[in-house]
LOTOR-348628 format. One record per atom (N, C-alpha, C, CB): residue in one letter; x, y, z. Coordinates in steps of 0.1 Angstrom, whole numbers, plus 5000, padded with zeros to 4 digits. Glycine has a CB too. Layout:
BEGIN
AXYZ;...
REM end
This chain:
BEGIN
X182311847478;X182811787466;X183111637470;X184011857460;X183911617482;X184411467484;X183111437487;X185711417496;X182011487494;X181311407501;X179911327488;X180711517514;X180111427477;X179411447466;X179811277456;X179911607459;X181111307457;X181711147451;X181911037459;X183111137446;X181511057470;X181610957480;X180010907476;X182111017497;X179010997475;X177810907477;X177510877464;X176510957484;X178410937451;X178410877437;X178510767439;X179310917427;X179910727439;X180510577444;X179310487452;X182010597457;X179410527460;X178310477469;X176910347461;X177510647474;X176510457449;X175010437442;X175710367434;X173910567436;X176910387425;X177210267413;X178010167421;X178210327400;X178410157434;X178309997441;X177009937444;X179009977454;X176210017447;X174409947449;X174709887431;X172310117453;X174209937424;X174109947413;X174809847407;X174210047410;X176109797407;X176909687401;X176609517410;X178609757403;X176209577425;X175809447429;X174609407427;X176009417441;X174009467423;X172109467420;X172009387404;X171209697418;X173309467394;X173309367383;X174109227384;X173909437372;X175109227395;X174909117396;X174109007399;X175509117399;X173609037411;X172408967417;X171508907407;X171709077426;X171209027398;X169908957388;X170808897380;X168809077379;X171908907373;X172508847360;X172708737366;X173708907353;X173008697377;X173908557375;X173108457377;X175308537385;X172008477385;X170408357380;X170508327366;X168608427381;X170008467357;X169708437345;X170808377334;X169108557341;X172508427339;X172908387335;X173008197330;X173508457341;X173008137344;X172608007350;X170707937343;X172708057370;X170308027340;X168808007334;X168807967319;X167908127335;X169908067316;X169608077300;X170807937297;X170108267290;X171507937304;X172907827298;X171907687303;X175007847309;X170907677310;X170407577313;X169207537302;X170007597326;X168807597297;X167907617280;X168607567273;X167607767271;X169907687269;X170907627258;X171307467262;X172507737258;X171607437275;X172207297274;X170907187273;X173107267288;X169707237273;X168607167272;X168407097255;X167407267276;X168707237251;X168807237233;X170307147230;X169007447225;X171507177233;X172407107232;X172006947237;X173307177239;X171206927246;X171006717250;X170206727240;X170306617267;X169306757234;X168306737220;X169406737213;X167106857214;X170506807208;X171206757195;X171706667199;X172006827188;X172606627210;X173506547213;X172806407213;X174106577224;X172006407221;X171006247217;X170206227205;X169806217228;X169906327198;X169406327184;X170406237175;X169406477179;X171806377174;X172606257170;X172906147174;X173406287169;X172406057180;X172705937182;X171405857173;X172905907200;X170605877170;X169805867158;X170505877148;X168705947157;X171106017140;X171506007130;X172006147131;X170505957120;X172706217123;X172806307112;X171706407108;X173006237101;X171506287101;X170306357090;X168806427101;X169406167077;X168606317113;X167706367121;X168306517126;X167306267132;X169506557132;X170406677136;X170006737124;X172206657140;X170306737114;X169606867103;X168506907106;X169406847090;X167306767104;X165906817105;X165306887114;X165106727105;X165606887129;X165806937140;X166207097139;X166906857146;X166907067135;X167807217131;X167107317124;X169207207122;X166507237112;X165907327102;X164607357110;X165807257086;X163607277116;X162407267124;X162507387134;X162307127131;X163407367143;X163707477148;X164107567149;X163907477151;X164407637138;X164507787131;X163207787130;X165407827116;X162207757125;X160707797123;X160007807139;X159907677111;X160407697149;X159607697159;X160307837170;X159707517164;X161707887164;X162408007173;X161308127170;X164208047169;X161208127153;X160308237150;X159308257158;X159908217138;X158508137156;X157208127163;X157308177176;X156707997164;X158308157185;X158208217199;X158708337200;X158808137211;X158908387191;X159608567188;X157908587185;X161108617170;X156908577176;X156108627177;X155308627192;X155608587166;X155208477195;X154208487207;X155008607223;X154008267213;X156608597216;X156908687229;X156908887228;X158508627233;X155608877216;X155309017219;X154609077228;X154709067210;X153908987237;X153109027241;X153909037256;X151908957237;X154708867258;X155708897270;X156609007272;X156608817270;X157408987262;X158509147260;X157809277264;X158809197243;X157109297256;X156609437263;X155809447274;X156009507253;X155209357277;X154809367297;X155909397304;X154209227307;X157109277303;X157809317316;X158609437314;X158709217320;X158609537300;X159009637302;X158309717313;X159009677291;X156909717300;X156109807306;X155909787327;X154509767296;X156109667331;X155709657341;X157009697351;X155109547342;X158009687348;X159209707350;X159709897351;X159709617336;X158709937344;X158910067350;X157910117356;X159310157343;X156610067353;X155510067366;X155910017378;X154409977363;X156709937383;X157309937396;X158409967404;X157309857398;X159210067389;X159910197396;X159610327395;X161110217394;X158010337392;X157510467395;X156910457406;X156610517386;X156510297416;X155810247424;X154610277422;X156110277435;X153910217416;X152210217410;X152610077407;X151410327394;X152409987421;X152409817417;X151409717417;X153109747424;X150009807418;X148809767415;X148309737401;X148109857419;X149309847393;X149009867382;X149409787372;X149209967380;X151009737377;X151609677369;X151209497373;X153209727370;X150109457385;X149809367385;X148609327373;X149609347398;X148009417372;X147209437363;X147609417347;X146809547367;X148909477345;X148909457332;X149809337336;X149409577321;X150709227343;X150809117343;X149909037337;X150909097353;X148909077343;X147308917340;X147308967326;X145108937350;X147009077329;X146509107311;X147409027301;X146709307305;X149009057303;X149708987294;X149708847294;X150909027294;X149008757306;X149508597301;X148208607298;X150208457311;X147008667295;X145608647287;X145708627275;X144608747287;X146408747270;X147208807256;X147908677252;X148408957258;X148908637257;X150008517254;X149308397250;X151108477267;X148408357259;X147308227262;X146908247244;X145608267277;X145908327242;X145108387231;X146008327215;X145108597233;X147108447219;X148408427206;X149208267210;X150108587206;X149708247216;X149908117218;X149507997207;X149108097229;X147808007212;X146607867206;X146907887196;X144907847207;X147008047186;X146708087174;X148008047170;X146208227172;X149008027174;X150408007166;X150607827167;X151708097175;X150107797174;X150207657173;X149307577160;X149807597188;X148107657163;X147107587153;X147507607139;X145707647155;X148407737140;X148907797123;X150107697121;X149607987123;X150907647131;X151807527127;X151407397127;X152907507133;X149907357128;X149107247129;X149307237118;X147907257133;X148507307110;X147907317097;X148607357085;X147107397098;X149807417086;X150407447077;X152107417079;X149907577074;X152607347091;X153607297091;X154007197079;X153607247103;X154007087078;X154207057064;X154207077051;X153906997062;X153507237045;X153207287038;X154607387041;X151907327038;X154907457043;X155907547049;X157407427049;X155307617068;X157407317056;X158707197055;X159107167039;X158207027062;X158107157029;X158207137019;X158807207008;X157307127018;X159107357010;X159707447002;X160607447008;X159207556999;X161207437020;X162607457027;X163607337018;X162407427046;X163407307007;X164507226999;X165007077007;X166007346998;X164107057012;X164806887025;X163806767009;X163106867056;X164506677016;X164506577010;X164606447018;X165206597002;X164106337011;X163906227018;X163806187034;X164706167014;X164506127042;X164706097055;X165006257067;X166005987054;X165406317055;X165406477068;X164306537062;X167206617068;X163806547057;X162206587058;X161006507062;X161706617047;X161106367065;X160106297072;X160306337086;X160106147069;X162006317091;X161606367104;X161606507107;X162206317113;X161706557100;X161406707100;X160006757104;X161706757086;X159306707098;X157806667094;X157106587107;X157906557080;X157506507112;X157206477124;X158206537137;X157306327124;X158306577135;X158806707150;X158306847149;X160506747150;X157906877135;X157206997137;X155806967139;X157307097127;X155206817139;X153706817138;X153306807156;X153106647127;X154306777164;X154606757181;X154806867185;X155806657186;X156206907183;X156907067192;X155707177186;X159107147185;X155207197172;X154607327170;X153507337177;X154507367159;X152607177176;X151207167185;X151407257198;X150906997190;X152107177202;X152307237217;X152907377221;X153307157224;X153407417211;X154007537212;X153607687224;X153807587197;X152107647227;X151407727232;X152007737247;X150007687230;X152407627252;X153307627267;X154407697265;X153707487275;X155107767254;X155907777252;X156207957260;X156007727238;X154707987251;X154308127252;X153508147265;X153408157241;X153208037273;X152808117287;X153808137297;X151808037294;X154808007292;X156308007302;X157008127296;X157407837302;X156608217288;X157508317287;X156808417294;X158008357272;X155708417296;X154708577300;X155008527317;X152408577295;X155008437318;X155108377336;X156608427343;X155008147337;X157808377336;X158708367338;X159608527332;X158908227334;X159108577326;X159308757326;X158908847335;X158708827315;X158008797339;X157008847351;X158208847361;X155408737356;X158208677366;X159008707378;X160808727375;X158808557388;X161308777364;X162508817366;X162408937366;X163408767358;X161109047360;X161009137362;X160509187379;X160309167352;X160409127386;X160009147404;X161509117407;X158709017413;X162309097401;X163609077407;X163908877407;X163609157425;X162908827412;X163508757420;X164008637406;X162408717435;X165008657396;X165808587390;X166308447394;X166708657389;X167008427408;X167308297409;X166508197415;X168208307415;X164508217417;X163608177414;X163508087405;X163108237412;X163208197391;X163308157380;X164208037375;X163608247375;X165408067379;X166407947376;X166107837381;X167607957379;X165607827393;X165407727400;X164507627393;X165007767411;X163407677387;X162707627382;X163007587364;X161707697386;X164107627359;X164507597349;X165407467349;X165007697346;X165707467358;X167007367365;X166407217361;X167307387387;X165307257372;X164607147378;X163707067359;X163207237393;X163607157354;X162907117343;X164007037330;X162107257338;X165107157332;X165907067324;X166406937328;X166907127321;X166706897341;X166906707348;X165706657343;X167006677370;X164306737341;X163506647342;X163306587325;X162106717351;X163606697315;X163806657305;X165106597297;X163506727302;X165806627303;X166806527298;X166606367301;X168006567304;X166206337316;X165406187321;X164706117308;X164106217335;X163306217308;X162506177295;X163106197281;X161306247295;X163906257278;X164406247266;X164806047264;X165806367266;X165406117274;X166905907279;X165605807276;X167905847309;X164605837285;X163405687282;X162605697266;X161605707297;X162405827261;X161505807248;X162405787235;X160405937245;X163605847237;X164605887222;X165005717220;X166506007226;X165605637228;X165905547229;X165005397234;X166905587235;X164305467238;X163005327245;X164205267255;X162105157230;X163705317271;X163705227283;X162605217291;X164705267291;X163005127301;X162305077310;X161005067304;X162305147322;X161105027294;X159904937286;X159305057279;X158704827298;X159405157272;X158805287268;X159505167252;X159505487276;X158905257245;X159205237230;X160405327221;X157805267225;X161505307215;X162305377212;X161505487206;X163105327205;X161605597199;X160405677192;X161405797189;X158905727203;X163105787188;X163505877184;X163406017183;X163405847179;X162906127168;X162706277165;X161506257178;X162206337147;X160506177173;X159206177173;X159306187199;X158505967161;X160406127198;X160706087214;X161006257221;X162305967216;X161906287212;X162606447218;X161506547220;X163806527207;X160606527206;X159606657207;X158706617222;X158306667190;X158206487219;X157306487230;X157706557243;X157006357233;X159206447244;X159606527255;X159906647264;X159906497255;X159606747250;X160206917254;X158806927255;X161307047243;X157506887251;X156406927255;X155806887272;X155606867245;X156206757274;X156006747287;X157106817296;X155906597290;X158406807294;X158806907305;X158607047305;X160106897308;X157707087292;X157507267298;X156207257303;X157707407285;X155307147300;X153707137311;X154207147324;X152506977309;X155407057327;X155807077342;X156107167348;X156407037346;X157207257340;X157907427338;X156907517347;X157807507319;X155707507334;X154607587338;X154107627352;X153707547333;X153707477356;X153007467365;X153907547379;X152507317365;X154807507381;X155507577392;X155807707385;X156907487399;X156207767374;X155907917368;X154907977375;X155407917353;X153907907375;X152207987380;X152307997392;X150607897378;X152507887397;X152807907414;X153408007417;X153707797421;X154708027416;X155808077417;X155508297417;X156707987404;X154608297405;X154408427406;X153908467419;X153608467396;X152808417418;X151908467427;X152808467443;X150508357426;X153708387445;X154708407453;X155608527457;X155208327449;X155708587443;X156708677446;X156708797443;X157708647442;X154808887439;X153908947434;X154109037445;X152608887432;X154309187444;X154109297453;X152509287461;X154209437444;X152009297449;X150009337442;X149809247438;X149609457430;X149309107442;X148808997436;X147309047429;X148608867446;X147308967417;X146508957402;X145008917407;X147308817390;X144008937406;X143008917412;X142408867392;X142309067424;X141308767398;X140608707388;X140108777376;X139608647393;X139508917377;X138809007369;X140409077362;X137609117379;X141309067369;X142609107358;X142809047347;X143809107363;X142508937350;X142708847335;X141808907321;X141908677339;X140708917330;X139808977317;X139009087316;X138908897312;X140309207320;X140109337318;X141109387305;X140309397332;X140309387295;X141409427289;X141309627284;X141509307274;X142409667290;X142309817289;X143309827282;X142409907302;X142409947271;X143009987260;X144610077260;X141810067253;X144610127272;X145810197275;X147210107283;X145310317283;X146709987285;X147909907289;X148509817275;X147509797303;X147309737267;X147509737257;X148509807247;X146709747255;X148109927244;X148510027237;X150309997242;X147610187242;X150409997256;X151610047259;X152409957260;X151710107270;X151909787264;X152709687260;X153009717241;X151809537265;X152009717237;X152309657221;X153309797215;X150309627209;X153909907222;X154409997220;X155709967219;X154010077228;X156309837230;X157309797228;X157409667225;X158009827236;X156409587229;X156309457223;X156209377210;X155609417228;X155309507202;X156009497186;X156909507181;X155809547179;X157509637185;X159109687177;X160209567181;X159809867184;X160309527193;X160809377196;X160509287190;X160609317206;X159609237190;X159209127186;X159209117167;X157709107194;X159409267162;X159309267148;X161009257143;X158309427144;X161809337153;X163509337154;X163509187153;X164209397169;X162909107164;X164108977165;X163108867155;X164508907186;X162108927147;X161408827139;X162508857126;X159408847136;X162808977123;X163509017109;X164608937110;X163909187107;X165308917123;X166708857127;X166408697123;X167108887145;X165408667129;X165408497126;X164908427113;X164508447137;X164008537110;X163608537091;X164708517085;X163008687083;X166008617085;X166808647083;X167808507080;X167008747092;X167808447095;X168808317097;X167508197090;X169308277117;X166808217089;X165508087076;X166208077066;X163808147068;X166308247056;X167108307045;X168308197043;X167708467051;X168808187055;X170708177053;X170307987055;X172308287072;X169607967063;X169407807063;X169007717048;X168107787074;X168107817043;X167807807025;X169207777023;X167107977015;X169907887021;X170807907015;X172307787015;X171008027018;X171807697027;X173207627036;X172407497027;X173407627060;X170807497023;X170507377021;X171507297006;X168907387020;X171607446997;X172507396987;X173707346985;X172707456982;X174107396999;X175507357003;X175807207003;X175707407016;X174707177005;X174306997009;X174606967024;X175506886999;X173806857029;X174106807041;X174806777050;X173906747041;X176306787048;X177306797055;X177206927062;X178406787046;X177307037051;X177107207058;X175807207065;X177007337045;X174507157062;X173407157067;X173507127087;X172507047057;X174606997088;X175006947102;X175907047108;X175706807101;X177007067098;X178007137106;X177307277110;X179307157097;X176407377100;X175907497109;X175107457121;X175007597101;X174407367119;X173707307136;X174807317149;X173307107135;X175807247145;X176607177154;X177907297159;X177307037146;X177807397149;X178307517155;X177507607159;X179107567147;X176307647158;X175507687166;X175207647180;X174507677160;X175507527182;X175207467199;X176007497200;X174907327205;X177207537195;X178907547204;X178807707208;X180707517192;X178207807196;X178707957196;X177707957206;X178508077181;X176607897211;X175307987222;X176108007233;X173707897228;X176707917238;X177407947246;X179008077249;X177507837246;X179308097235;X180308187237;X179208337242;X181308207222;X177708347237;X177408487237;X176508467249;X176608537221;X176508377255;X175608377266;X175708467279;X175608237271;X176908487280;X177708597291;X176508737285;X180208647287;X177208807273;X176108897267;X174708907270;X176008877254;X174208807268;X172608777267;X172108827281;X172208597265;X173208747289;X172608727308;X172908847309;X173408607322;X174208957308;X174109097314;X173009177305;X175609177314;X172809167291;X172009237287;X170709227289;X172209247277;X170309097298;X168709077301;X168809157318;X168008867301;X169909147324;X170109187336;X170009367336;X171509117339;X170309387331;X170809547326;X169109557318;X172609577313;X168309557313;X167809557311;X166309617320;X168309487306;X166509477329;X165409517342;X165809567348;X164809437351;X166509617351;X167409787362;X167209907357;X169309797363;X167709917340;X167110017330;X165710077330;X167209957319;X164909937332;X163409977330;X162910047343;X162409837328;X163509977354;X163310017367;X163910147371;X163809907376;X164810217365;X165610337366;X164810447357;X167110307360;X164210397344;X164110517336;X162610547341;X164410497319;X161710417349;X160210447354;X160610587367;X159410267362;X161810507371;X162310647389;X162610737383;X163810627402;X162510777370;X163410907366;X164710927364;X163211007373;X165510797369;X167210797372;X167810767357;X167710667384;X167310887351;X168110817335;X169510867334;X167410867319;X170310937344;X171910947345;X172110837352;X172511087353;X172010777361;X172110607368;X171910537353;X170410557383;X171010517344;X170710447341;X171710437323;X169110457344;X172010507321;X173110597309;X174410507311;X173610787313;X174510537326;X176210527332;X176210367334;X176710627350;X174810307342;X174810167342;X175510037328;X173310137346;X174710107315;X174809987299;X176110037302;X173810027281;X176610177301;X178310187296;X179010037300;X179410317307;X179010007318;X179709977327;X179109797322;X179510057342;X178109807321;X177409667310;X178209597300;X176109697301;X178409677290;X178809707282;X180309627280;X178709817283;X181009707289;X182409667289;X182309537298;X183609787294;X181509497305;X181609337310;X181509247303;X180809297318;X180209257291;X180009197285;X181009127269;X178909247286;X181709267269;X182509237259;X183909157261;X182709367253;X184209227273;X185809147278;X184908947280;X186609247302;X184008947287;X184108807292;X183808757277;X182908757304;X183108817266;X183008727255;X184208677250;X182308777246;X184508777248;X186208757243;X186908637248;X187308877248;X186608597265;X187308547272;X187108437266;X187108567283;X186108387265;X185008257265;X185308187252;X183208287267;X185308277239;X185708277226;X187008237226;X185608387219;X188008307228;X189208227228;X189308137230;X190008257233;X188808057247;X188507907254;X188007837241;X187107897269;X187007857237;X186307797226;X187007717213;X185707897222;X187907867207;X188307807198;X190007727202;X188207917188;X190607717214;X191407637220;X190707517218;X191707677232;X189607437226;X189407347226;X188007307214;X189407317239;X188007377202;X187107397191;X186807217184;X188007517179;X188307117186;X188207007178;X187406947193;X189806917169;X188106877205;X186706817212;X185606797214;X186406837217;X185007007212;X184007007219;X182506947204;X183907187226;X183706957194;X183106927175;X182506797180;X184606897158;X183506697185;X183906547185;X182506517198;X185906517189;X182006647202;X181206537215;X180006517202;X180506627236;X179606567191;X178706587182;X178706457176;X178906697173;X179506517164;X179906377153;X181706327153;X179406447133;X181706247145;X183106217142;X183206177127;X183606107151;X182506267120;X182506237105;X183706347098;X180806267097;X184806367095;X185706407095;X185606547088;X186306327090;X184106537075;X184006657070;X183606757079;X183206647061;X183006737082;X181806817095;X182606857105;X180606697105;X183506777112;X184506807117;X185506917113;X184806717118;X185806957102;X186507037095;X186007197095;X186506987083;X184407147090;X183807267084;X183607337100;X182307247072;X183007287106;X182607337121;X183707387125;X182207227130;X184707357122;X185707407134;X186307537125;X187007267139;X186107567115;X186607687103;X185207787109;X186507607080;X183907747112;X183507837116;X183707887131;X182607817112;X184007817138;X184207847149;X185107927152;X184207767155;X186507917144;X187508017143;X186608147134;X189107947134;X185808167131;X185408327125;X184308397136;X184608317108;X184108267144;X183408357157;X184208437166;X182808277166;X185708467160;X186308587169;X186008687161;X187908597172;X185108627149;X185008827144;X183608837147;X185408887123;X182208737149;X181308757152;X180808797164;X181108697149;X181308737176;X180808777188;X181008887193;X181008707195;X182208937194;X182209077200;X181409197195;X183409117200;X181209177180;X179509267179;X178709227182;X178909307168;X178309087182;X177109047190;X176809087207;X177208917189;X177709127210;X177909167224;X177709297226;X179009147228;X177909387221;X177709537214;X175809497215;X178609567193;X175409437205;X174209417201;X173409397209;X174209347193;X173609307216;X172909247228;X172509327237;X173509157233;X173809387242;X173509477256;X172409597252;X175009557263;X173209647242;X172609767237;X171009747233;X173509827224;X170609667227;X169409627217;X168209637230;X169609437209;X168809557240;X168109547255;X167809697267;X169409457264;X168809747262;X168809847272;X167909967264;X170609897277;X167610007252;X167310097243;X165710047245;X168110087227;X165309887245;X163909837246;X163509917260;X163809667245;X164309857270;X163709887284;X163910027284;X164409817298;X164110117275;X163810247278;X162110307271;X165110327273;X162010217265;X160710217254;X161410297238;X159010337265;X162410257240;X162710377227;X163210247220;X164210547229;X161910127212;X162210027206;X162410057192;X161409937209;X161310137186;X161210177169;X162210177165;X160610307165;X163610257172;X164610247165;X165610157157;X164910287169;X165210047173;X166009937166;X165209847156;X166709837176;X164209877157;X163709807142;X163809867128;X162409787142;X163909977128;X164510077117;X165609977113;X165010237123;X166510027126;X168009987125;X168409867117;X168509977137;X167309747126;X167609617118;X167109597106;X167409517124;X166209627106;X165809617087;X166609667074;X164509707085;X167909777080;X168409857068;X169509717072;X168810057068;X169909687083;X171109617086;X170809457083;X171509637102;X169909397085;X169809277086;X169409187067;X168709267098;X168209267066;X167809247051;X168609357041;X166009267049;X169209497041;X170009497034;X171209487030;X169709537032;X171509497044;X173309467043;X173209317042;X174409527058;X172709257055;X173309097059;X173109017050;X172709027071;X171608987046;X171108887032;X171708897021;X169708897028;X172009047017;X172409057000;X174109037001;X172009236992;X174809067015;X176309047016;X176408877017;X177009137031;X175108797022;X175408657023;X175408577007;X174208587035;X174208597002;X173908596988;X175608576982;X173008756983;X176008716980;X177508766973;X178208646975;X178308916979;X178708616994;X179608566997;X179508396993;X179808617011;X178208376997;X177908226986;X178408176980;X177208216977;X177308236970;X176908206958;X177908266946;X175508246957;X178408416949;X179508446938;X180608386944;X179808596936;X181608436954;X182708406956;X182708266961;X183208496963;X181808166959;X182008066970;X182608026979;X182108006969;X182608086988;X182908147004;X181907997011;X182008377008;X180907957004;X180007887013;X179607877025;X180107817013;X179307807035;X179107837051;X179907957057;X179607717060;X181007977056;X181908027059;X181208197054;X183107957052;X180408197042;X179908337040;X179308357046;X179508387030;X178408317051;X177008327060;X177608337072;X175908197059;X178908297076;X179108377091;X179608497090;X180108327099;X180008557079;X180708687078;X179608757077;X181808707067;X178608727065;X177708797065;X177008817081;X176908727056;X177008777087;X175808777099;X176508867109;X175408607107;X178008847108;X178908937116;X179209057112;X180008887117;X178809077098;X178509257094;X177209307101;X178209287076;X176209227102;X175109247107;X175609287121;X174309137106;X176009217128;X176009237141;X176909407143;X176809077148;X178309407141;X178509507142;X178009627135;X179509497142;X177109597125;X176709747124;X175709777130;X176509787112;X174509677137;X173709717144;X174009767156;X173009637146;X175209707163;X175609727172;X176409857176;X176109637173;X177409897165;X177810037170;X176510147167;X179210087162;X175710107157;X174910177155;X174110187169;X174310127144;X173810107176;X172810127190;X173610187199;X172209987198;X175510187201;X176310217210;X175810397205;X178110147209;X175610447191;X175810597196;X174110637195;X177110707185;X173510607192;X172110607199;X172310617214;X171310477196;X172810537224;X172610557230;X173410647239;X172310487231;X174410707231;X175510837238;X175110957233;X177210827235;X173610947225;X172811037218;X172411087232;X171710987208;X171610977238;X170411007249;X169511037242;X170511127260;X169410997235;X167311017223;X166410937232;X167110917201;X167010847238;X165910697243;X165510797259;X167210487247;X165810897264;X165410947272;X164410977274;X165811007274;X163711027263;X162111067258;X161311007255;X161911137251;X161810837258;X160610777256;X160210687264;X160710727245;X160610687278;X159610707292;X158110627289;X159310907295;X157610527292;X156310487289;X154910507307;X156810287284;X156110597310;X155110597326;X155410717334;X155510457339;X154510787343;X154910907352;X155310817362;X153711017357;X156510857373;X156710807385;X155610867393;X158210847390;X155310797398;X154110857413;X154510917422;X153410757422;X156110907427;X156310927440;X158211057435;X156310717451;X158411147443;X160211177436;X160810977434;X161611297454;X161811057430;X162810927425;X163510887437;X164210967412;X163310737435;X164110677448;X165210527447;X162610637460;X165210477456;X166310407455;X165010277444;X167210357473;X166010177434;X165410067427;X166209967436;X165610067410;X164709907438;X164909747446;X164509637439;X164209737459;X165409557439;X164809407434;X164709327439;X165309337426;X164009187440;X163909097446;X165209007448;X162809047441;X164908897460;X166108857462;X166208707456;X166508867477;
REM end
């Protein structure tokens, strides 16, 4: 019996340092995105306002866009992710290539569809004058290019799914100094470049993810069990297919409903008028950060999950989200509180227009009722994908998101005029009901049976890269 709990203990200390290991790269990856997105608003605003809306609004359509192109990412590194804890890592090199062929393909096709119909699409979003011209010119730059967007997600899933996470960061790091540099020379015109403003920022997130890339590409092939041989690229087999788009739809259809969803509420902020239009921007760059703790364990927990339920270890892998779970929720909490302590500052590194200032900081106090379901949401939403048992949460969010969240935002509007302020409540019913909803799903164990691979070999220890 002691000796029995001794090697229990044993496997959930492998197991808690293993999520650390991977989380705290990605942790450090993703806050390095977010602060990428944060120097775009922050030097934006120094243009204007009105450009920080257009931006804002632009980029709700350009997030969509990379939720679709990341169907094809998402569900590889599931799928591959438990192909290399059944150990069959030939195989999962294979559906690697296959997926950045796939990404490449959808990519062009999503860029060319915001070529062409980006200003057509800006036009009904209710903008007007000076925030729709540059509205209009930042989606005619960032959406072009959009296609690097979608290979640096198939590249950079790949290698967090091999483990080696603080890789990845490395190369995020390096891209965000390099874009912030070029932001400083085109937003503003130095060293003899031309000021060029909206028109300066887009360019510049296009050239630093051509650079992203390129060490992305490198980089795999670096840290590949089973390197990708040329004819992988353009083998396309109908049964890896099948098994990516098994979970790479129901993802990618979940977090398209979610961001449709926040289009919905951006409509809705436009009536509000321009003041609210800045202030939800400017509290969005503040909240990414409260949920970012969430994000990083639930992408962390995630690749361990996939890697556990391919070995057959789905009691390891049950007991791991619990122990997820409660990390992710205490540190949000933690971070939230910090937040709304120093809530007027962090307003003031933005704007100093007094209204904006107000409204922002009224929402930031209701992000103690938002985030800790978002945290619920996150881990869970993640851990249920990497088991391949995704359908559900798209069920889930569709009853939650379009009929609870939209018609409760609507109400809180437009009847009670609640204004901005509704649209956080609304979004925060969303969150917790998706979220306990995924917590007893998964104390169901239903996601057990949906396994996308045989292990090849008995179940053995899961190893990640370092």
């Amino acid at each position: 019996m002691d000796a029995a709990v001794t090697q229990s203990g044993s496997t959930q200390e492998k197991a808690d340092l293993g999520l650390f290991r991977l989380t705290w790269p990605i942790f450090f990856e993703i806050l390095l995105f977010m602060l990428m997105g944060s120097a775009d608003t922050l030097m934006i605003s120094g243009v204007s306002d009105e450009a920080v809306s257009a931006v804002g609004v632009v980029n709700q359509y350009i997030f969509i866009c990379i939720l679709v192109v990341a169907v094809i990412s998402n569900g590889a590194a599931i799928v591959v992710a438990q192909y290399l804890g059944a150990r069959r890592a030939q195989e999962a090199a294979r559906i690697g290539a296959l997926a950045i062929t796939l990404n490449f393909l959808l990519g062009i096709t999503v860029s060319a569809g915001l070529l062409l119909f980006g200003n057509t699409i800006l036009a009904h979003m209710n903008l007007r004058g000076q925030v729709l011209a540059y509205a209009q010119t930042y989606m005619g730059i960032a959406g072009g290019f959009l296609f690097l967007q979608a290979l640096i997600n198939a590249f950079s899933s790949l290698i967090r799914t091999y483990g080696f996470t603080r890789q990845s960061m490395y190369v995020s790091l390096g891209m965000n100094v390099f874009h912030i540099f070029v932001n400083y020379l085109l937003i503003f015109g130095h060293l003899g470049l031309p000021a060029m403003g909206v028109a300066g920022a887009a360019i510049s997130t296009a050239i630093s993810r051509t650079a992203a890339l390129l060490v992305f590409i490198w980089m795999l092939y670096r840290v590949m069990e089973v390197r990708m041989v040329p004819r992988d690229y353009v083998t396309f087999s109908k049964e890896y297919i099948r098994k990516i788009l098994k979970v790479g739809v129901p993802s990618a259809v979940e977090q398209l409903t979610y961001q449709s969803c926040q289009t919905v509420f951006v409509y809705y902020v436009t009536y509000l008028g321009a003041t609210a239009l800045a202030s939800r921007q400017y509290a969005i760059s503040i909240s990414q950060y409260v949920f970012l703790f969430s994000l990083a364990i639930g992408t962390g927990t995630a690749i361990i999950v996939g890697r556990l339920v391919g070995a057959n270890r789905t009691e390891d892998a049950y007991h791991r989200v619990l122990v997820s779970l409660k990390w992710a929720v205490a540190l949000t909490v933690l971070v939230d509180v910090v937040a709304i302590l120093l809530r007027k500052p962090l307003i003031g590194l933005f704007t100093t227009d007094g209204d904006i200032l107000q409204l922002t900081s009224q929402l930031i106090l209701l992000s103690l009722i938002l985030e800790p379901g978002r945290s619920f949401n996150l881990v869970l939403v993640n851990a249920l994908r990497a088991t391949g048992d995704a359908r559900f949460t798209v069920y889930m969010g569709f009853i939650s998101m379009v009929c609870v969240s939209l018609t409760l935002g609507y109400v809180l509007v437009f009847k009670l005029n609640l204004g901005l302020a509704g649209v956080w409540l609304a979004v925060s019913a969303d969150e917790w009901t998706r979220g306990l909803t995924f917590w007893y799903r998964w104390k169901s164990r239903a996601w057990e049976k949906q396994s996308l691979v045989a292990s090849a070999e008995e179940p053995a220890a899961v190893a990640v890269g370092g």
